[in-house]
TIRO-2110 file (N, C-alpha, C; in Angstrom, 1 decimal):
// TIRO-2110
-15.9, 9.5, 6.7, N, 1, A
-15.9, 10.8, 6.2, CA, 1, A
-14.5, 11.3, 5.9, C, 1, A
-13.5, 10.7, 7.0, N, 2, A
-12.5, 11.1, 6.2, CA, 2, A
-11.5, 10.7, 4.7, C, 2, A
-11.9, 9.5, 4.8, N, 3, A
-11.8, 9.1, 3.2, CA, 3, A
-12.1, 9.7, 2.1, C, 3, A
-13.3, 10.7, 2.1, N, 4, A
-14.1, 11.3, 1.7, CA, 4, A
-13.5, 12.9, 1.3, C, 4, A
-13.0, 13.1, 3.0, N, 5, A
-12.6, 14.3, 2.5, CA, 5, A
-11.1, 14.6, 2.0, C, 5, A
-10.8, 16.0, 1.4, N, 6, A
-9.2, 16.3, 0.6, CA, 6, A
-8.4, 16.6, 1.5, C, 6, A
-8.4, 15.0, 2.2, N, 7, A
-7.0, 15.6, 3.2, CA, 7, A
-6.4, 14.5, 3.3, C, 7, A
-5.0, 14.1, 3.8, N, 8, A
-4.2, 12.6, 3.7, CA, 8, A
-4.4, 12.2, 5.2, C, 8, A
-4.9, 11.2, 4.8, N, 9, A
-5.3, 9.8, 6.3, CA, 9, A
-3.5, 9.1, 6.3, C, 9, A
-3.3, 9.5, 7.6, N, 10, A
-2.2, 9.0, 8.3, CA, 10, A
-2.6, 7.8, 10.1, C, 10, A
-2.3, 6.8, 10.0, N, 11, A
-1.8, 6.2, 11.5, CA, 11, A
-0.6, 7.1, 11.9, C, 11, A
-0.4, 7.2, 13.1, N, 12, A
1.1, 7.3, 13.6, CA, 12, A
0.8, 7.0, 15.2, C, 12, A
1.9, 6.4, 15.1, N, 13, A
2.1, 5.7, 16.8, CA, 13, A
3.7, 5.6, 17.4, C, 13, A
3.9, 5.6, 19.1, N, 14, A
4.9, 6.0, 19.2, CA, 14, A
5.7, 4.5, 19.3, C, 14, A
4.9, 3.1, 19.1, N, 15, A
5.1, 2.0, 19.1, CA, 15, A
6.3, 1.6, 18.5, C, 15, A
7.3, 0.8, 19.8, N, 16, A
8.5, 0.1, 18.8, CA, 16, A
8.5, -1.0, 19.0, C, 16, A
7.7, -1.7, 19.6, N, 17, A
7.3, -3.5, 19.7, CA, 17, A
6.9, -4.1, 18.5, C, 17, A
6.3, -3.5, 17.5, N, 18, A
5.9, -4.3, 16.7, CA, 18, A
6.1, -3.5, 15.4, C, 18, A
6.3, -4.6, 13.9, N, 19, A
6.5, -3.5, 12.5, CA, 19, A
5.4, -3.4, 12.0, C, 19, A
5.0, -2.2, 11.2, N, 20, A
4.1, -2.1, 9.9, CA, 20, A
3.3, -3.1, 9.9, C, 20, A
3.9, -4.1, 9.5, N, 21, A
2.7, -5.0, 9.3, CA, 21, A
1.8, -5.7, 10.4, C, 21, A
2.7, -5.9, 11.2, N, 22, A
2.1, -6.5, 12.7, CA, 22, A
1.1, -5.7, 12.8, C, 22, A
1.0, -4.2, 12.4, N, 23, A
0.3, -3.3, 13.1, CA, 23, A
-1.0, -3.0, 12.1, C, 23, A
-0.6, -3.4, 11.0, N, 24, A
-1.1, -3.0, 9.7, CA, 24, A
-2.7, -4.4, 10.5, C, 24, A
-2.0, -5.7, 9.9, N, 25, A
-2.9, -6.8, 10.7, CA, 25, A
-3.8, -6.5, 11.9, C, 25, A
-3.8, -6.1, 12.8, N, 26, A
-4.2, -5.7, 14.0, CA, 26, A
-5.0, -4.2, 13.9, C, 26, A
-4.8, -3.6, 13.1, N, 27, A
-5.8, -2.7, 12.7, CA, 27, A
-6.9, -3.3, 11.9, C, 27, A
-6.3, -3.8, 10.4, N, 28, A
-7.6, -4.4, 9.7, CA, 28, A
-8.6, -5.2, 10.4, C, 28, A
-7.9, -5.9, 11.3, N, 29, A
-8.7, -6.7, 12.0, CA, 29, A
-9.7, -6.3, 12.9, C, 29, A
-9.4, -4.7, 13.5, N, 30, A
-10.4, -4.2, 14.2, CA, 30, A
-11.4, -3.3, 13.3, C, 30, A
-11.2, -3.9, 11.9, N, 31, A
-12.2, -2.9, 10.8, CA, 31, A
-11.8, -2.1, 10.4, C, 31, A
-10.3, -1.3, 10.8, N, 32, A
-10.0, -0.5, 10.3, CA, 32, A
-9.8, -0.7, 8.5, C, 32, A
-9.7, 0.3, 7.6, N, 33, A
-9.9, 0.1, 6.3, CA, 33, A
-8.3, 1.0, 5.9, C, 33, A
-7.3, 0.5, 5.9, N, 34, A
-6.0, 1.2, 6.0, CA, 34, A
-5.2, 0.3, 5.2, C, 34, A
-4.0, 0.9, 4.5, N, 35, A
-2.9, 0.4, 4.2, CA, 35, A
-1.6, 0.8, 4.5, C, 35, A
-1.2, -0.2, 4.5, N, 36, A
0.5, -0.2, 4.9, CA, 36, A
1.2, 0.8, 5.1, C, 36, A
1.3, 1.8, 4.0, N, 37, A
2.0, 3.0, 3.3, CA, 37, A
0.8, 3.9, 4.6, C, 37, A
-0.1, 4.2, 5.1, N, 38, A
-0.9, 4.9, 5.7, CA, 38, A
-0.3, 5.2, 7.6, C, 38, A
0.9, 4.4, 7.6, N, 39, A
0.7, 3.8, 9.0, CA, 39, A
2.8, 4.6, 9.1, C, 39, A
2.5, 5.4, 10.4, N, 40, A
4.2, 6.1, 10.4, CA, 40, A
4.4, 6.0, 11.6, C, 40, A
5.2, 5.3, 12.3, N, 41, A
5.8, 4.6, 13.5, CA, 41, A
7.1, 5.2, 14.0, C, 41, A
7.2, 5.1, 14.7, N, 42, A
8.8, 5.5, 15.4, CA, 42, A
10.3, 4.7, 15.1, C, 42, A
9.7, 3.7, 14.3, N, 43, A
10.6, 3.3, 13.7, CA, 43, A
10.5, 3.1, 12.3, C, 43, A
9.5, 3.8, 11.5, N, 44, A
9.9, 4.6, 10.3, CA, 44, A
11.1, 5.6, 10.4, C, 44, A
10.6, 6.6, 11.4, N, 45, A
11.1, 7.6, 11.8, CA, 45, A
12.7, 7.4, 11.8, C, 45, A
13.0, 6.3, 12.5, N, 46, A
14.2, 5.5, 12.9, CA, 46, A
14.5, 5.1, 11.7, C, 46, A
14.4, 4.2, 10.4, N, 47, A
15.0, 4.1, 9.6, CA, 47, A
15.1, 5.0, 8.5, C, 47, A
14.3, 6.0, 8.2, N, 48, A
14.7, 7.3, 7.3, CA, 48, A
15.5, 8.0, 8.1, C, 48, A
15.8, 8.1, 9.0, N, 49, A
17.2, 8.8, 9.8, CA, 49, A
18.8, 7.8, 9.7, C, 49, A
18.2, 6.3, 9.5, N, 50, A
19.0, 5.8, 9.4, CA, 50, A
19.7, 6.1, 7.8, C, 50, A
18.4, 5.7, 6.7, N, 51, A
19.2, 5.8, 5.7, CA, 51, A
19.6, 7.0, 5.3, C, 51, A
18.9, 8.2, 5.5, N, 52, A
19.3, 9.7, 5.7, CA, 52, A
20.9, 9.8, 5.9, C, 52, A
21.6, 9.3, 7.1, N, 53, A
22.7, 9.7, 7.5, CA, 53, A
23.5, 8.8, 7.0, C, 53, A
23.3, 7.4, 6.5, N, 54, A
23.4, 6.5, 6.5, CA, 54, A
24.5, 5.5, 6.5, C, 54, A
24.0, 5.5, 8.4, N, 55, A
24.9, 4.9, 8.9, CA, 55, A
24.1, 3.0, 9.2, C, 55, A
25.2, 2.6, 9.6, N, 56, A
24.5, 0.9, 10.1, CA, 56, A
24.4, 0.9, 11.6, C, 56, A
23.4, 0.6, 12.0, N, 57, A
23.0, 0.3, 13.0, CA, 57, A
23.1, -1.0, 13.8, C, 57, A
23.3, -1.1, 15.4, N, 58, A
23.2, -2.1, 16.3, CA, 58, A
22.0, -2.0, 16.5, C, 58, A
21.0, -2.8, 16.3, N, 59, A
19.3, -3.0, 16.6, CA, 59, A
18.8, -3.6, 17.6, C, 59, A
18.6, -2.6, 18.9, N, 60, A
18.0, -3.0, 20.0, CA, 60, A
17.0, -2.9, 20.3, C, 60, A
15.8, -3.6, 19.0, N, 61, A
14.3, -3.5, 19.2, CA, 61, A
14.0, -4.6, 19.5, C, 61, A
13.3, -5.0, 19.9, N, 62, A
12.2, -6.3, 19.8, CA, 62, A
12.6, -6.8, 18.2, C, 62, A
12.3, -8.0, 19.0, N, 63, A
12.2, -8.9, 17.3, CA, 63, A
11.1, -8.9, 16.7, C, 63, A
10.0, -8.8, 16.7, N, 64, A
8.9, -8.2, 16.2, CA, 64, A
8.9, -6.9, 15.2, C, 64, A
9.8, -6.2, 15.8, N, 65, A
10.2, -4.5, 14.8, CA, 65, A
11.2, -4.7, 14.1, C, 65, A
12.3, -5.7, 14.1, N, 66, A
13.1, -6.2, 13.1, CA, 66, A
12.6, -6.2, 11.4, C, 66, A
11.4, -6.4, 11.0, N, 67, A
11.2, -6.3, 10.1, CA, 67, A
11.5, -4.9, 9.2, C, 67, A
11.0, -4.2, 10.1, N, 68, A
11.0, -2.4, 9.3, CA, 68, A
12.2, -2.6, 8.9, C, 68, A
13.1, -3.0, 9.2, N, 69, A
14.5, -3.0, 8.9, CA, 69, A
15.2, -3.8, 7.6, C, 69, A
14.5, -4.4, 7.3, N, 70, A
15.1, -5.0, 6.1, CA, 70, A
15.6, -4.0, 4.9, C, 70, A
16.8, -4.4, 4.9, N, 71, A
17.8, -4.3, 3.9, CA, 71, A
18.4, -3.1, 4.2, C, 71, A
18.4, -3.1, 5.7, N, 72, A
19.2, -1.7, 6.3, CA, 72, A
20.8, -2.8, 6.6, C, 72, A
22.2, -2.3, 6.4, N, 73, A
23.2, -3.0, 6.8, CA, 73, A
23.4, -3.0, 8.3, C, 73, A
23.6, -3.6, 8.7, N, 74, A
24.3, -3.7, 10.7, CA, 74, A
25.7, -4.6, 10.5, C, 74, A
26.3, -4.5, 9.7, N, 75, A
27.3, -5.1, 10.1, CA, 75, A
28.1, -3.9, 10.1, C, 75, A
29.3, -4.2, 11.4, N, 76, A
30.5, -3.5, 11.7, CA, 76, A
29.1, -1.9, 12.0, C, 76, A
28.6, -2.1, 13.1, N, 77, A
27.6, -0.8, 13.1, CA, 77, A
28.5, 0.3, 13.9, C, 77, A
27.6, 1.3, 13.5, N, 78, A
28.4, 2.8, 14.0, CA, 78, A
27.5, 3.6, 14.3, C, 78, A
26.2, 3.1, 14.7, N, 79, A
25.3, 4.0, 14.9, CA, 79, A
24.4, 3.2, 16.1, C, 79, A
23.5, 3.3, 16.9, N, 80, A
22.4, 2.3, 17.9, CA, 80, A
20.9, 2.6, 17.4, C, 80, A
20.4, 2.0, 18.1, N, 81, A
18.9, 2.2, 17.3, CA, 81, A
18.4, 1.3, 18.8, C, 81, A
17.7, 2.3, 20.0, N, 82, A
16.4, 1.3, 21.4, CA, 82, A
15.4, 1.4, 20.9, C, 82, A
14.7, 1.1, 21.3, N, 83, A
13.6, 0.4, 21.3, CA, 83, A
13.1, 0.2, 22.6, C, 83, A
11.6, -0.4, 22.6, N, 84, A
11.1, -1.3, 23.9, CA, 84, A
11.7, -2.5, 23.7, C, 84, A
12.8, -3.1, 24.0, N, 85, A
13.3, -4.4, 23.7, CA, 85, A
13.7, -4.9, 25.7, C, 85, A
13.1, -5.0, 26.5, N, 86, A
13.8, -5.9, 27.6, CA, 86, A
14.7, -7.0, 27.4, C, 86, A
14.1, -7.7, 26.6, N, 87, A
14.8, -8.8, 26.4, CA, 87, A
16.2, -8.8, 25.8, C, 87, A
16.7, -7.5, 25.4, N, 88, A
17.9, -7.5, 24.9, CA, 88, A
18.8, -6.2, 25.7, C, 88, A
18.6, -5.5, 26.6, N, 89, A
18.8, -5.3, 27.7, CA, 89, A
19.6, -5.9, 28.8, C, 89, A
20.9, -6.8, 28.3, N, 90, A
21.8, -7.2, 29.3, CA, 90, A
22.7, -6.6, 29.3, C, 90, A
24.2, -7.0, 30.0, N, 91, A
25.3, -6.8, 29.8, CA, 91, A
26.3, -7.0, 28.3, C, 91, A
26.2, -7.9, 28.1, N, 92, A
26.9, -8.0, 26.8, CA, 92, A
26.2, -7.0, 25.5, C, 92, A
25.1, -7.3, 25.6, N, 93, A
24.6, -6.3, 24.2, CA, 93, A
24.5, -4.7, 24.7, C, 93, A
24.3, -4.3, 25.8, N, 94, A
24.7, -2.7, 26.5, CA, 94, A
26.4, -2.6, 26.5, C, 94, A
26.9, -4.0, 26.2, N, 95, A
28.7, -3.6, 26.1, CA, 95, A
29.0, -3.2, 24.9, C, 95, A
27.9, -3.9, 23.9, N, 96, A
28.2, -3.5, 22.3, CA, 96, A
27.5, -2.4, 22.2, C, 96, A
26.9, -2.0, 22.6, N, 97, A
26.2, -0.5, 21.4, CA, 97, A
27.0, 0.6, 22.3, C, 97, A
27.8, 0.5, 23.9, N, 98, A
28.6, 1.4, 23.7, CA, 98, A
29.9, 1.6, 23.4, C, 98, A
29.9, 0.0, 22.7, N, 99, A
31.9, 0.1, 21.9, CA, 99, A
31.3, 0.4, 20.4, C, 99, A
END
């Protein structure tokens, strides 16, 4: 019905484990009838603020949400970007994002 009706079908989720597409897959697959462009994540959010201000970022997501990121720069970064990332969560990469 909503397809149907004059209004715009949006996903949004507060998810930073996984990108667009990971999510995009995992939907169609439960039947959902969705596209890519339909789906706004918190790390959309995260990279139109990135290119908005546009700075380069240290990326402390999951490697899985690494994708949304393409063709954002991170070299010589001046900005951070968390995530649910445990696994990057030590000492040395908590030494970089606050030098």
């Amino acid at each position: 019905r909503l397809r149907s009706a004059p209004v715009t079908v949006r996903f949004v989720t507060n998810t930073t484990k996984e990108s667009k597409r990971d999510l995009l897959e995992r939907l169609t697959g439960l039947g959902f009838d969705i596209a890519e462009h339909e789906i706004f994540t918190s790390l959309t959010a995260a990279r139109n603020l990135l290119e908005q201000q546009q700075v380069r970022p240290l990326l402390l997501v999951d490697d899985r949400a690494l994708p949304d990121f393409t063709g954002i720069g991170t070299d010589n970064p001046n900005a951070v970007v968390v995530g649910l990332a445990p696994e990057h969560f030590h000492y040395e990469m908590m030494n970089r994002a606050f030098r």
